[in-house]
N, C-alpha and C positions, 0 to 999 in steps of 0.2 A: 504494500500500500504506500502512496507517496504522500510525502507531507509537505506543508506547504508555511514560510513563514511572510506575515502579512504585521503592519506596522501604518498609521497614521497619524502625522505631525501637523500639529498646525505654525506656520510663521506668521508674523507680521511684515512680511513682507511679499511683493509685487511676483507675480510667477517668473516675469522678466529676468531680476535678480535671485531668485532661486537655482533658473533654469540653466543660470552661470556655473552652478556651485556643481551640476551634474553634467558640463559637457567641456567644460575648459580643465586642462590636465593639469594646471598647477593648483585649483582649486579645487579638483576630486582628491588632489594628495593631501589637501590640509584637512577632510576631514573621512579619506575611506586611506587611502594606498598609492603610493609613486604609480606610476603608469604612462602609457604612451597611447591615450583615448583620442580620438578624433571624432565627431560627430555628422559620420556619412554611411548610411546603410549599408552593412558588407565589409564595415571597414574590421581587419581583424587588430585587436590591442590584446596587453598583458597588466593585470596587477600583481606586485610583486610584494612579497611581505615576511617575517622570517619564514624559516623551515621547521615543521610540525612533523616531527618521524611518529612521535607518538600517536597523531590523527591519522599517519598515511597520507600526509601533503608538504610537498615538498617548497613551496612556499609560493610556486609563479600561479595564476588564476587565468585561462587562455580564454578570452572574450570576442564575440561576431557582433555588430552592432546589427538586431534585426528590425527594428522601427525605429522612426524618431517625427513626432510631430511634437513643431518648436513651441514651444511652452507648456507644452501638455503633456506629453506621453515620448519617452525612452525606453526599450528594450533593447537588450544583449542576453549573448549565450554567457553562462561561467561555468566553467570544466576546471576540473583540476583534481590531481593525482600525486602519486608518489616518486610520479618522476621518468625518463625515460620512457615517454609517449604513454605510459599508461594512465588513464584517468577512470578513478572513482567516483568522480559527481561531476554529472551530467545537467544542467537544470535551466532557467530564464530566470533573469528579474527584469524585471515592469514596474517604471516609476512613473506614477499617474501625479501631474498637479492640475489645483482645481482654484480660481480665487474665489473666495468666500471672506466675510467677516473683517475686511481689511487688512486681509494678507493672500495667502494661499494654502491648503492643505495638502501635505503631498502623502500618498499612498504606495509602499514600498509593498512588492508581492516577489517573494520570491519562492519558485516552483520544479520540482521534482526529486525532490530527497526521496530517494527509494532503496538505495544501499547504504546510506549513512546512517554510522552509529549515532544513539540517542545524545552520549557527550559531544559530539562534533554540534548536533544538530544546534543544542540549546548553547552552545556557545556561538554561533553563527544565528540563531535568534536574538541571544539579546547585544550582540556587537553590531547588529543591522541597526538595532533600536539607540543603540547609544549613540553609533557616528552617524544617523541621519540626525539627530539633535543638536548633535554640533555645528549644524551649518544656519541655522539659527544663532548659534556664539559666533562665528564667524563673518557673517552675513552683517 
């Protein structure tokens, strides 16, 4: 069965400037991971972050960008493994914003944990929840 972790922030701020914090590379590294993202459907990037032998990850996260409608909605693939082409998690995240309220709410889904163990999961649950918050500190 696959599980799915799902998260929703609200900012005070304009989806415009949000939508910075999720496509410009030097600002996805102040609050997810270094990387080399470009924001063009197909483009393929990497986040890089230490190495987890104990998870079975070896630290790079191989990413497709497969949507992007600008201010609203981002998807990409995240794969990653132990390394030497092999990958254990296979999955998408979809980050939806929406303005609401005098800011925008953004809606973090990320989808197909189906071999990941329960400790991977729930730390990859609440480290989605922390660093999308930080971009409200940042922002």
């Amino acid at each position: 069965m696959s599980k799915s972790i799902k998260h929703t922030v609200h900012y005070s701020h304009k989806s415009k400037d949000v939508w910075e914090y999720l496509t410009k590379p030097e600002l996805i590294a102040q609050w997810l991971m270094p990387n080399d993202f470009k924001p063009i459907v197909g483009n393929e990037f990497q986040f890089r972050h230490s190495c987890l032998p104990e998870y079975n990850l070896d630290g790079i996260v191989y990413c497709k960008v497969l949507e992007i409608i600008p201010y609203k909605k981002l998807s990409y693939s995240w794969k990653a493994g132990p390394g030497e082409g092999k990958i254990s998690l296979d999955s998408i995240v979809t980050i939806t914003l929406i303005e609401k309220d005098n800011g925008t709410e953004l809606t973090l889904q990320h989808d197909g944990f189906t071999s990941l163990n329960n400790s991977v999961f729930a730390i990859m649950d609440a480290g989605w929840l922390k660093n999308i918050k930080k971009i409200n500190e940042l922002n």
